[in-house]
ZADO-1210 file (C-alpha; in nm, 4 decimals, padded with zeros to 6 digits):
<atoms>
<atom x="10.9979" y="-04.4447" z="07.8923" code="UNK" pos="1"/>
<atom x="11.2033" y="-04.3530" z="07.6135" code="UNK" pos="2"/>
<atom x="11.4121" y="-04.7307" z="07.5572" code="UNK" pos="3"/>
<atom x="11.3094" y="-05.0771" z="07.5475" code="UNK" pos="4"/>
<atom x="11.4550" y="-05.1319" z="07.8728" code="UNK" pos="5"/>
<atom x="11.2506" y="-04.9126" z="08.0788" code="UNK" pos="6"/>
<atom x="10.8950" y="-05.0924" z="07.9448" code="UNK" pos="7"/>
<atom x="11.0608" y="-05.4267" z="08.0810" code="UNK" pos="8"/>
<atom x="11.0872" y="-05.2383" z="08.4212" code="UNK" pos="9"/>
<atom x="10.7499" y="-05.1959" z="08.4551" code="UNK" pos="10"/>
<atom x="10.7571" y="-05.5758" z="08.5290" code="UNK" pos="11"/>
<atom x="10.8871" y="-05.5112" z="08.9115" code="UNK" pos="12"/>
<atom x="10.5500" y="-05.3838" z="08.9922" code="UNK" pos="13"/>
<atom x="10.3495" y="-05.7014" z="09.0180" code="UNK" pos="14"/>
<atom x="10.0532" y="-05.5275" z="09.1219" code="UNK" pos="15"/>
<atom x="10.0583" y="-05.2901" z="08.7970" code="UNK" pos="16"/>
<atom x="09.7777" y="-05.3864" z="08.5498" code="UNK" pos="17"/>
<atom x="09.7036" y="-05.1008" z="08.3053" code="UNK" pos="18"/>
<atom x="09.9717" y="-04.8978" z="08.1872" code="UNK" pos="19"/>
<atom x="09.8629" y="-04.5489" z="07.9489" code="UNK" pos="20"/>
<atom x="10.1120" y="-04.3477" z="07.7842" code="UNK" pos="21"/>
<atom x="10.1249" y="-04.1177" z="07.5541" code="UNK" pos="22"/>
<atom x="10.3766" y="-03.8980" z="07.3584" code="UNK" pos="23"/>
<atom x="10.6537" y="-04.1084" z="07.4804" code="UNK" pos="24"/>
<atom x="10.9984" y="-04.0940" z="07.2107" code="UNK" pos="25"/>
<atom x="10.9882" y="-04.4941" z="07.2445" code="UNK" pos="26"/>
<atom x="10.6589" y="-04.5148" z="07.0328" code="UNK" pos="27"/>
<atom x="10.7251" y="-04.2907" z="06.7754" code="UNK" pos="28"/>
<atom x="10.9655" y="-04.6079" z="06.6396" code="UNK" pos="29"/>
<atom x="11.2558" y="-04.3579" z="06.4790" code="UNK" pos="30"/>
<atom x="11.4687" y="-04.6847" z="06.4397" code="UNK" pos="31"/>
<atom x="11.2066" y="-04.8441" z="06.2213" code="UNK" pos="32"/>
<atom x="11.1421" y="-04.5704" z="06.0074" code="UNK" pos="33"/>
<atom x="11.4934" y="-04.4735" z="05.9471" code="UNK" pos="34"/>
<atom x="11.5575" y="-04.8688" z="05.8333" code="UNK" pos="35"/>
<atom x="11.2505" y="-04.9636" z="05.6563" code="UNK" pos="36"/>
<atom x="11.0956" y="-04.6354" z="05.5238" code="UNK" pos="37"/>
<atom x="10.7377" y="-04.5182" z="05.6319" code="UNK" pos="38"/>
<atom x="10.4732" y="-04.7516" z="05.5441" code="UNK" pos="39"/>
<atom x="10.1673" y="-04.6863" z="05.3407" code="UNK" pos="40"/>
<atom x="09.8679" y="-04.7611" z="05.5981" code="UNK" pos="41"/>
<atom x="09.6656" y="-05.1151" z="05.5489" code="UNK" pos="42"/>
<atom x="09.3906" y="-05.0143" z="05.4493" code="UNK" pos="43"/>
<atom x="09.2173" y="-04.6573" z="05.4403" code="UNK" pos="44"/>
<atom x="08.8503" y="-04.6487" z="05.6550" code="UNK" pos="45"/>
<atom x="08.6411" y="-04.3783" z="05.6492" code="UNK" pos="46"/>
<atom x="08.3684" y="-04.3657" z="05.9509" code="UNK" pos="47"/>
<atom x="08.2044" y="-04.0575" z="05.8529" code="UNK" pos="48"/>
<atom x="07.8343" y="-04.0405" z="05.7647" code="UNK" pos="49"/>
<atom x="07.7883" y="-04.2024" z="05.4256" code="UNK" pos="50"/>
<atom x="07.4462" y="-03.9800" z="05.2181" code="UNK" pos="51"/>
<atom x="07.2895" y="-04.1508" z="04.9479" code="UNK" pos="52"/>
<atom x="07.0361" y="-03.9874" z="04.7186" code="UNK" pos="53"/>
<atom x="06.7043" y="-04.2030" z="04.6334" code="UNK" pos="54"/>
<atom x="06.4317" y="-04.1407" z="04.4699" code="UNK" pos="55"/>
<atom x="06.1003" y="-04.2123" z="04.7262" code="UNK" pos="56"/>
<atom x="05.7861" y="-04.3207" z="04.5138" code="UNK" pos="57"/>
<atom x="05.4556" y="-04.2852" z="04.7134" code="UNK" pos="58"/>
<atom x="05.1653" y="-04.3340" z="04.3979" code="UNK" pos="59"/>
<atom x="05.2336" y="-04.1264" z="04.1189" code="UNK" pos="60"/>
<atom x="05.4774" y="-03.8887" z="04.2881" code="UNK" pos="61"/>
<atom x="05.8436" y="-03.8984" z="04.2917" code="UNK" pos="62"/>
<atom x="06.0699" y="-03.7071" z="04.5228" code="UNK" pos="63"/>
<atom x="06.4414" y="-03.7197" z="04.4807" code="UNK" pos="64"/>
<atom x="06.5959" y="-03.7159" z="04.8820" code="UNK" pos="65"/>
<atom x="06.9351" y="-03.7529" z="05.0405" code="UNK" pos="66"/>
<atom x="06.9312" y="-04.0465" z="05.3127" code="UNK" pos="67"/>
<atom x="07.1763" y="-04.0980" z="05.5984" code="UNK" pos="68"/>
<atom x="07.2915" y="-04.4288" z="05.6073" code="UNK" pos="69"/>
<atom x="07.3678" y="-04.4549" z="05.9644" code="UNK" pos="70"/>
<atom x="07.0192" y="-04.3261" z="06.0057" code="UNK" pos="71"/>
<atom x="06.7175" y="-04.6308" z="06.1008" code="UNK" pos="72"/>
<atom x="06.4429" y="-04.7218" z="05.8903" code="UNK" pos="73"/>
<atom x="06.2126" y="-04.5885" z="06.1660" code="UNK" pos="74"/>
<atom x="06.4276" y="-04.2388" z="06.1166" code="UNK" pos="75"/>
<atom x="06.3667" y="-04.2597" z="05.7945" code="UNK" pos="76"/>
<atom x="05.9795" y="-04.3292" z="05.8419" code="UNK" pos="77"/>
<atom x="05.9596" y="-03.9552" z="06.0540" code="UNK" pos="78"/>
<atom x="06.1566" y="-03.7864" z="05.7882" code="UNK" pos="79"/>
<atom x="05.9182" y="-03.8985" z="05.5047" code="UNK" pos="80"/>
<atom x="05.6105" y="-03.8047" z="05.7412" code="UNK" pos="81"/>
<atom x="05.7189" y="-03.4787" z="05.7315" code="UNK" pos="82"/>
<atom x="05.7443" y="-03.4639" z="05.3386" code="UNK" pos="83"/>
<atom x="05.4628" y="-03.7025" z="05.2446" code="UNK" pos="84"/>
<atom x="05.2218" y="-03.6218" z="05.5480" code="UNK" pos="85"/>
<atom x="05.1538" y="-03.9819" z="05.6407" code="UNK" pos="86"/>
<atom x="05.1603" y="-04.1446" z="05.9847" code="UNK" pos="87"/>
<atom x="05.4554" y="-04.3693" z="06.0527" code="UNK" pos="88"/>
<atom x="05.2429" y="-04.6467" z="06.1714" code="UNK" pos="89"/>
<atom x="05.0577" y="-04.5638" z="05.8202" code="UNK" pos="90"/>
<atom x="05.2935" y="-04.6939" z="05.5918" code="UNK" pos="91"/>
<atom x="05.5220" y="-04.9541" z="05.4485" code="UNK" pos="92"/>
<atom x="05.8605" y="-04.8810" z="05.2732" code="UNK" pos="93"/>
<atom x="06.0211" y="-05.1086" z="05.0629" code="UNK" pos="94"/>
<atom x="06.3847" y="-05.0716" z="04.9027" code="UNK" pos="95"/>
<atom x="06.3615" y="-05.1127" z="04.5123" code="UNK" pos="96"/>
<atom x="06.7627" y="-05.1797" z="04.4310" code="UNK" pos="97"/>
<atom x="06.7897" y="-05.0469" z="04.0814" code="UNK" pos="98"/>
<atom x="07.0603" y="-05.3599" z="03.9880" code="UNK" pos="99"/>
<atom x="06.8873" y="-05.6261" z="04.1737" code="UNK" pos="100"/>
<atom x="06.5268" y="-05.5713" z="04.1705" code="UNK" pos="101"/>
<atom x="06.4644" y="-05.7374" z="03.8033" code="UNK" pos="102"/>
<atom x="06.6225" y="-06.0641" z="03.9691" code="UNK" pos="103"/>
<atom x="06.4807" y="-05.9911" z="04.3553" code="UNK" pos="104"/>
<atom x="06.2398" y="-05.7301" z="04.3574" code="UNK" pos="105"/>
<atom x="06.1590" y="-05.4636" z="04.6299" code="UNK" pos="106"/>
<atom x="06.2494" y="-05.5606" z="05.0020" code="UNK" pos="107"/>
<atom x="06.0721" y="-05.4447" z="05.2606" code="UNK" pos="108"/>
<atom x="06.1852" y="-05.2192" z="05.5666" code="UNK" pos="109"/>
<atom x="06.0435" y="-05.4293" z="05.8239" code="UNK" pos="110"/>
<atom x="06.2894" y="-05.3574" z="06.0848" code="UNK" pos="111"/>
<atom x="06.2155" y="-04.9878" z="06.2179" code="UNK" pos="112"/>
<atom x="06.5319" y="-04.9962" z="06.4367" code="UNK" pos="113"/>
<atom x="06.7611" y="-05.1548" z="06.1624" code="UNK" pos="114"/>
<atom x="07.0769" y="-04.9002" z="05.9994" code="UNK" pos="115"/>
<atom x="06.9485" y="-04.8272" z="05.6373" code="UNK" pos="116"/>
<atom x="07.3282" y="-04.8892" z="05.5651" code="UNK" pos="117"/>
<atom x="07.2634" y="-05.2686" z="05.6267" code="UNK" pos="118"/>
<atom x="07.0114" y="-05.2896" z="05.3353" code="UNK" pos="119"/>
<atom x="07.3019" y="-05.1666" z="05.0961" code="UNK" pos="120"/>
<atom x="07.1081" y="-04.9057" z="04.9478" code="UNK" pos="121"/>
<atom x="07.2567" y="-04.6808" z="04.6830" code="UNK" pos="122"/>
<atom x="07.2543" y="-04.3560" z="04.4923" code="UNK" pos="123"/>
<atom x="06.9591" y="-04.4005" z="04.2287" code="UNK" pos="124"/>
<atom x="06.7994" y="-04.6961" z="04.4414" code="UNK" pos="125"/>
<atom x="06.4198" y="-04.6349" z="04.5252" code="UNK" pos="126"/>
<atom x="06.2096" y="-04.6244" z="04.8339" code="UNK" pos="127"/>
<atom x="05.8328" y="-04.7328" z="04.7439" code="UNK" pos="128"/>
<atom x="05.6282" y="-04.6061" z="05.0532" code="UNK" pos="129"/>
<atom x="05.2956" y="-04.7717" z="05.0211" code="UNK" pos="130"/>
<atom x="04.9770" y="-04.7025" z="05.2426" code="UNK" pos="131"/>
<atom x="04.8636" y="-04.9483" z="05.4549" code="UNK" pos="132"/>
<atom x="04.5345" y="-05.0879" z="05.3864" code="UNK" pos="133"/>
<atom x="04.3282" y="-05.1711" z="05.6997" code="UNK" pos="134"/>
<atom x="04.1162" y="-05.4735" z="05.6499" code="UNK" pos="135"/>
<atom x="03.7602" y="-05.4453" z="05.6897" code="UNK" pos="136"/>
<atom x="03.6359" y="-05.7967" z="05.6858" code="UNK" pos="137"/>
<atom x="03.2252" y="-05.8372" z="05.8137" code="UNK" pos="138"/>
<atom x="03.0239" y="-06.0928" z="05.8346" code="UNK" pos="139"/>
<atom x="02.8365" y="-05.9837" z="05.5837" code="UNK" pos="140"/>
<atom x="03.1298" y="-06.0165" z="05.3834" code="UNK" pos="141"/>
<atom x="03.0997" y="-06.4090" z="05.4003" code="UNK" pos="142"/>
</atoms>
């Protein structure tokens, strides 16, 4: 396929419905390039992993650590078990946005299968992991 004429061919096979090519002269469009110059791309997208650095605030201690944002918040509870020793089902996270927060406060990380990406969390944000407090209610209580 190497002219404009042989794509309109493909037309005589009725029963064709999928056509893949690759590396054929037609598409590398020569002819447009020689009259109109190349063209800077659209826009520019970068899929790779996006890192953030937080700082994760559990009491009185701080720990600076670097976050995958395509990771989930339920990633991101195991990876904090591991440095803070607490059980997943233990604690609570909440996302302290250092421009926002005055106006919003923290949010919580409900969502354990939810991208930490969608929460828009940045470098220098904070994640406040907080114990969770089993209530003990008696009748005594009362």
């Amino acid at each position: 396929l190497s002219q404009w004429e042989d794509i309109e061919r493909l037309n005589f096979f009725p029963k064709l419905e999928d056509v893949k090519a690759q590396g054929m002269p037609l598409l590398q469009y020569h002819v447009l390039v020689s009259k109109y110059g190349h063209l800077a791309p659209l826009a520019e997208v970068d899929l790779s992993p996006r890192c953030t650095v937080v700082d994760v605030r559990c009491g009185d201690r701080v720990e600076p650590v670097t976050l995958r944002l395509e990771q989930t918040v339920g990633d991101l509870k195991k990876q904090l078990k591991a440095l803070l020793h607490l059980p997943t089902n233990g604690i609570r996270l909440f996302h302290v946005d250092k421009e926002m927060s005055s106006m919003f406060g923290p949010e919580e990380l409900k969502c354990s299968f939810r991208a930490l990406h969608s929460y828009s969390i940045q470098d220098g944000d904070e994640i406040l992991v907080v114990p969770k407090v089993k209530n003990r209610c008696s009748s005594s209580d009362f």
